[in-house]
BASE-702797 format. One line per field, with one value per residue (C-alpha): x, y, z; residue in three letters; residue number from 1. Coordinates in steps of 0.2 Angstrom, whole numbers. Example, Ala and Ser with C-alpha at 12.3 -4.5 7.8 and 13.67 -1.06 7.14 Angstrom:
# residues 2
X	(62, 68)
Y	(-22, -5)
Z	(39, 36)
vexro	(Ala, Ser)
selum	(1, 2)
//
This chain:
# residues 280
X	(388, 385, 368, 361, 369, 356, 342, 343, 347, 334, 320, 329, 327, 308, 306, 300, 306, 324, 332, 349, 361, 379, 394, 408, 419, 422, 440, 456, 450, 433, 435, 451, 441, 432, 437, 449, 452, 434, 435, 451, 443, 429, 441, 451, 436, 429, 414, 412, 393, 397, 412, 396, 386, 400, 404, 383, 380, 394, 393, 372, 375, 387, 375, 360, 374, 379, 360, 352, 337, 345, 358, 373, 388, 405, 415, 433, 443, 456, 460, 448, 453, 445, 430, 430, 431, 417, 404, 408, 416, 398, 390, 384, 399, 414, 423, 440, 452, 473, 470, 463, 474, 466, 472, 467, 480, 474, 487, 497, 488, 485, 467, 460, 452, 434, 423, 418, 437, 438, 425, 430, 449, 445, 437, 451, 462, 474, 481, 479, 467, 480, 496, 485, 477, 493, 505, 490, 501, 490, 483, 481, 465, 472, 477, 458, 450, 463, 459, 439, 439, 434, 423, 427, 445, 444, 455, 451, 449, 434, 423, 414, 409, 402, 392, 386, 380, 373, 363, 354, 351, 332, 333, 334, 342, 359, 364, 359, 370, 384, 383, 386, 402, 409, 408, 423, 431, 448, 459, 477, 492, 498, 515, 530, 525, 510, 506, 501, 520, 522, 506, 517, 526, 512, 503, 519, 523, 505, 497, 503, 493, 504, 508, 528, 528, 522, 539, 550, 543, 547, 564, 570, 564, 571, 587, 585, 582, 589, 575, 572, 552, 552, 562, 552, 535, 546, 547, 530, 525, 538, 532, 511, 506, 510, 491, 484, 493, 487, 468, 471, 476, 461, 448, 454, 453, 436, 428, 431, 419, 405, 392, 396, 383, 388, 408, 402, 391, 410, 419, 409, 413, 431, 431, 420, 435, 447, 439, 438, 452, 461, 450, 457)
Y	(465, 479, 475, 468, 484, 496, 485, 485, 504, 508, 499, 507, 526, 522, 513, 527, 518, 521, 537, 535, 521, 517, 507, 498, 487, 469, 465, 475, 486, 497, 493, 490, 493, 483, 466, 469, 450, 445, 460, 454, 438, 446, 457, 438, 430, 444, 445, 465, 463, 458, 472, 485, 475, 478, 496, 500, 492, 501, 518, 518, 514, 527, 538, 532, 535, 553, 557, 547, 558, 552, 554, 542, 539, 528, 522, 519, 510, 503, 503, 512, 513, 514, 509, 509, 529, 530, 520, 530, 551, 555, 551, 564, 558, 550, 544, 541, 533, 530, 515, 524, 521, 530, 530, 531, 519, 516, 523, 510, 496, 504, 511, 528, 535, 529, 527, 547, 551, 565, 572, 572, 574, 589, 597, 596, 611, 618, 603, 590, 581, 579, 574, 561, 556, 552, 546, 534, 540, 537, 548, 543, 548, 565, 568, 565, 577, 591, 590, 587, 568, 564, 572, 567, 559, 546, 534, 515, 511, 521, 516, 503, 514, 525, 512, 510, 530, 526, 511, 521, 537, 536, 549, 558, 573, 575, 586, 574, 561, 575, 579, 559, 560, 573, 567, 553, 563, 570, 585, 578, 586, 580, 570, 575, 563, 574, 582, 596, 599, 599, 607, 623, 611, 598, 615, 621, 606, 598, 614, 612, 607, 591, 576, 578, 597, 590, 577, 590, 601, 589, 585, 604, 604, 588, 597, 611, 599, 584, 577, 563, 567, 573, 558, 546, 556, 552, 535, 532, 540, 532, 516, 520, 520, 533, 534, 530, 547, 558, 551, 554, 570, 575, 567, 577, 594, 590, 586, 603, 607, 594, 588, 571, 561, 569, 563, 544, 545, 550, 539, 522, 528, 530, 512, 502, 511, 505, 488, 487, 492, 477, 464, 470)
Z	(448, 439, 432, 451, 457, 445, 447, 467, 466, 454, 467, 482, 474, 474, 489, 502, 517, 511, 514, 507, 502, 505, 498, 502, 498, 504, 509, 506, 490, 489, 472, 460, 443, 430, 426, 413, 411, 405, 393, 387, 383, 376, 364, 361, 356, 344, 355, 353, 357, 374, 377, 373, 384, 398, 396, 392, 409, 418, 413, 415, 433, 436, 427, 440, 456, 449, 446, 461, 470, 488, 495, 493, 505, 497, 510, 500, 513, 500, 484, 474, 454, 439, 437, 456, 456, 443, 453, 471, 465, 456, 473, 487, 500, 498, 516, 511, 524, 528, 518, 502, 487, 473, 454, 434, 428, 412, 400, 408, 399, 382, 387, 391, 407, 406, 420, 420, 423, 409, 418, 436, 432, 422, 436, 448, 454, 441, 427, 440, 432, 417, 427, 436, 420, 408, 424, 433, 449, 465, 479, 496, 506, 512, 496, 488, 502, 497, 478, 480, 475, 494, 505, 520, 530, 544, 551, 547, 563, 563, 548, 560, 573, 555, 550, 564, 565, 547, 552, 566, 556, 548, 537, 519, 523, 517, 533, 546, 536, 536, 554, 557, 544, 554, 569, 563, 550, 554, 547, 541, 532, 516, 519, 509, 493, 491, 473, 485, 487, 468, 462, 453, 445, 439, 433, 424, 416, 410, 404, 388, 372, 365, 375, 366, 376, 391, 392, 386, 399, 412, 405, 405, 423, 427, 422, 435, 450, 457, 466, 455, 453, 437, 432, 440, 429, 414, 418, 420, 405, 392, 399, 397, 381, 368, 359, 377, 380, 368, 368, 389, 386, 375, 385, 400, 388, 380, 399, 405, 392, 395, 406, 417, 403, 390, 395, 399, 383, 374, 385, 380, 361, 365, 373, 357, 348, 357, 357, 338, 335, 347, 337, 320)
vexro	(Unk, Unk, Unk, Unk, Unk, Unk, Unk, Unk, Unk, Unk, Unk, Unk, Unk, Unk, Unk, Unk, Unk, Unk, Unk, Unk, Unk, Unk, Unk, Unk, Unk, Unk, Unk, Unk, Unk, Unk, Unk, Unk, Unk, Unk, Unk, Unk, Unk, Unk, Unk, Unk, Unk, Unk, Unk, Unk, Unk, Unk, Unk, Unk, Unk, Unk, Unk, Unk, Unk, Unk, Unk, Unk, Unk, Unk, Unk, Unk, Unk, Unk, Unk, Unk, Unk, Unk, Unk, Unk, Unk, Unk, Unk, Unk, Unk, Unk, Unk, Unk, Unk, Unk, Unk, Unk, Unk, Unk, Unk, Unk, Unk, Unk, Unk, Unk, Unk, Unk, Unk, Unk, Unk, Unk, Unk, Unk, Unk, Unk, Unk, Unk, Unk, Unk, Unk, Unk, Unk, Unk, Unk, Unk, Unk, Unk, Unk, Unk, Unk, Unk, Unk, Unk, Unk, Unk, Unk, Unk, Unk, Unk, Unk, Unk, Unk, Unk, Unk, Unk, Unk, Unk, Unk, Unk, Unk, Unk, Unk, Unk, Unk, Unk, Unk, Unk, Unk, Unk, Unk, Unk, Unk, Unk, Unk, Unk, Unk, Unk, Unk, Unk, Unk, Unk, Unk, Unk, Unk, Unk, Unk, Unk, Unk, Unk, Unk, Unk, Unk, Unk, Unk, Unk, Unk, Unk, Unk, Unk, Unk, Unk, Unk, Unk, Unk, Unk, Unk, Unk, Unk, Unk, Unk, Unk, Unk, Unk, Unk, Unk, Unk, Unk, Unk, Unk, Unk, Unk, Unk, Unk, Unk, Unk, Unk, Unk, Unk, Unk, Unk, Unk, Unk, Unk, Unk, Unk, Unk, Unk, Unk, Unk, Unk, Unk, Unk, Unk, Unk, Unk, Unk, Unk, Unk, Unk, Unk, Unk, Unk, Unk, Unk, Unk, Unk, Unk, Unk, Unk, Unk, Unk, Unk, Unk, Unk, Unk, Unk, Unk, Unk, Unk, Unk, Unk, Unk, Unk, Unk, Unk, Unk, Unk, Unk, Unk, Unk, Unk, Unk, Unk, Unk, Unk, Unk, Unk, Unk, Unk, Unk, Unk, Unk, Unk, Unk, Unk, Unk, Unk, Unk, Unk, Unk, Unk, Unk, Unk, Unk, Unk, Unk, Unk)
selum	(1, 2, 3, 4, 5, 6, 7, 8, 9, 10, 11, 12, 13, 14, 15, 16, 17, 18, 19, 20, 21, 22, 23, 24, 25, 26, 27, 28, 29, 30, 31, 32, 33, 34, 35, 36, 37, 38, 39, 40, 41, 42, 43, 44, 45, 46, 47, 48, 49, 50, 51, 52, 53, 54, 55, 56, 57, 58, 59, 60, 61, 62, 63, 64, 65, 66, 67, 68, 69, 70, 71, 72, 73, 74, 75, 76, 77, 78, 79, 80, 81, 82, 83, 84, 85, 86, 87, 88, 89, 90, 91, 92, 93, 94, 95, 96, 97, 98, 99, 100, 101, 102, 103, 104, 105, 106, 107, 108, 109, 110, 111, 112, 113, 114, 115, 116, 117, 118, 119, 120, 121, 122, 123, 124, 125, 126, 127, 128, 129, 130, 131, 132, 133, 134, 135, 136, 137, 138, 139, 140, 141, 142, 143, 144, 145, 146, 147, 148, 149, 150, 151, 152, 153, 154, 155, 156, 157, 158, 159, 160, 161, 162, 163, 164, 165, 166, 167, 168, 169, 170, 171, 172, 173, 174, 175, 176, 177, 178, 179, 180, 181, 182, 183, 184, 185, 186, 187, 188, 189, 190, 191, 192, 193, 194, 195, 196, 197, 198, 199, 200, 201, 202, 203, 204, 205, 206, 207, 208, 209, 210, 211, 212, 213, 214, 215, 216, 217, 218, 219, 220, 221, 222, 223, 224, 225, 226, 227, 228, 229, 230, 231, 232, 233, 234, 235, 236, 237, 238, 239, 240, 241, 242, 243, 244, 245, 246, 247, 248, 249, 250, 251, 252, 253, 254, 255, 256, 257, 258, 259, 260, 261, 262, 263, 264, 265, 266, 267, 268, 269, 270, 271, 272, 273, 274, 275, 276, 277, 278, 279, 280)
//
């Protein structure tokens, strides 16, 4: 997918009768990742040449979508993750909906952020990008416009009636596309299981230099509330995987510091390292 994807986006860019391009998903998920099963196999088999292949592909499309000369539109009604977030956040717009499940869940599985996460999580308000880095926790489609993820809210209901706007529009210019966004997005308030709520406490707690200072952080605030949050946090990262966390934790540190290419070009590194060192 990934390949037909950068060849048809790649002839589209050059095409003049094309003003800009959009995305969606098909069925409940815009997109829940890469498919971890067939790189699995690949790492099972020994067949490294074809994890390169997979990653190589992957991160040079998102490359081409967060470099693309026209404008781009992501529609992530449903689950959008991983890889999922890498092929849609480097885009112009992203329309994110009441069905919009966004997560990094990949210390969960003994992996790293990829995708350009160390550098879009880096760039997000306050230590963010850390506590959504190391937890994989998910955020809702409010939750994406408050932070920056998503440029736009609208309900579900209304992403026919924005394709239809899209269809009708001949044009390259990004405004015109934004004025027909607006016209369905919506202003909503973060609900009570917002990291909004929490943001003091996820910038107190993750701002420090070690994943170790991090959990005792969260354990000596765990010890002034009884809200259970902090304790759920805990469980989530005594559960993820321990090197996943510190190599998590640095990639979100070194991204601040990097350009997006210069994080995928890092990233695809990380992941042959990772691979490797499966196979061994």
């Amino acid at each position: 997918m990934g390949k037909r994807l950068q060849k048809l986006y790649k002839s589209w860019e050059e095409n003049p009768d094309i003003g800009f391009v959009v995305m969606k998903g098909s069925g409940r998920a815009f997109c829940a990742g890469g498919d971890i099963i067939s790189v699995h196999d690949m790492i099972r088999k020994g067949n490294i040449e074809g994890c390169k292949e997979f990653f190589w592909t992957l991160y040079n499309f998102m490359y081409l979508v967060g470099t693309y000369l026209k404008p781009h539109v992501a529609i992530l009604n449903g689950i959008t993750m991983g890889g999922g977030a890498g092929v849609s956040i480097p885009g112009t717009f992203r329309v994110a909906t009441d069905k919009t499940t966004f997560a990094t869940p990949e210390t969960l599985i003994g992996f790293h952020p990829d995708a350009g996460a160390s550098f879009h999580l880096s760039h997000l308000p306050g230590y963010l990008g850390e506590y959504l880095a190391l937890t994989g926790d998910t955020l809702n489609g409010v939750d994406m416009v408050a932070c920056g993820l998503a440029t736009h809210y609208s309900p579900s209901a209304n992403v026919p009636a924005i394709e239809d706007c899209l269809k009708n529009l001949v044009t390259d210019d990004p405004s015109v596309i934004e004025t027909c966004l607006q016209k369905y997005s919506y202003i909503d308030f973060p609900n009570n299981a917002s990291f909004i709520r929490r943001t003091e406490r996820i910038d107190k707690c993750f701002s420090y230099d070690t994943v170790e200072e991090i959990i005792d952080a969260l354990e000596s605030e765990a010890g002034k509330t009884d809200d259970g949050w902090c304790n759920s946090i805990l469980k989530k990262l005594k559960y993820a995987s321990p090197l996943s966390l510190k190599v998590a934790l640095r990639s979100i540190r070194e991204g601040r510091f990097q350009t997006f290419d210069q994080c995928l070009i890092r990233e695809y590194r990380m992941s042959l390292q990772g691979v490797v060192g499966h196979v061994k």
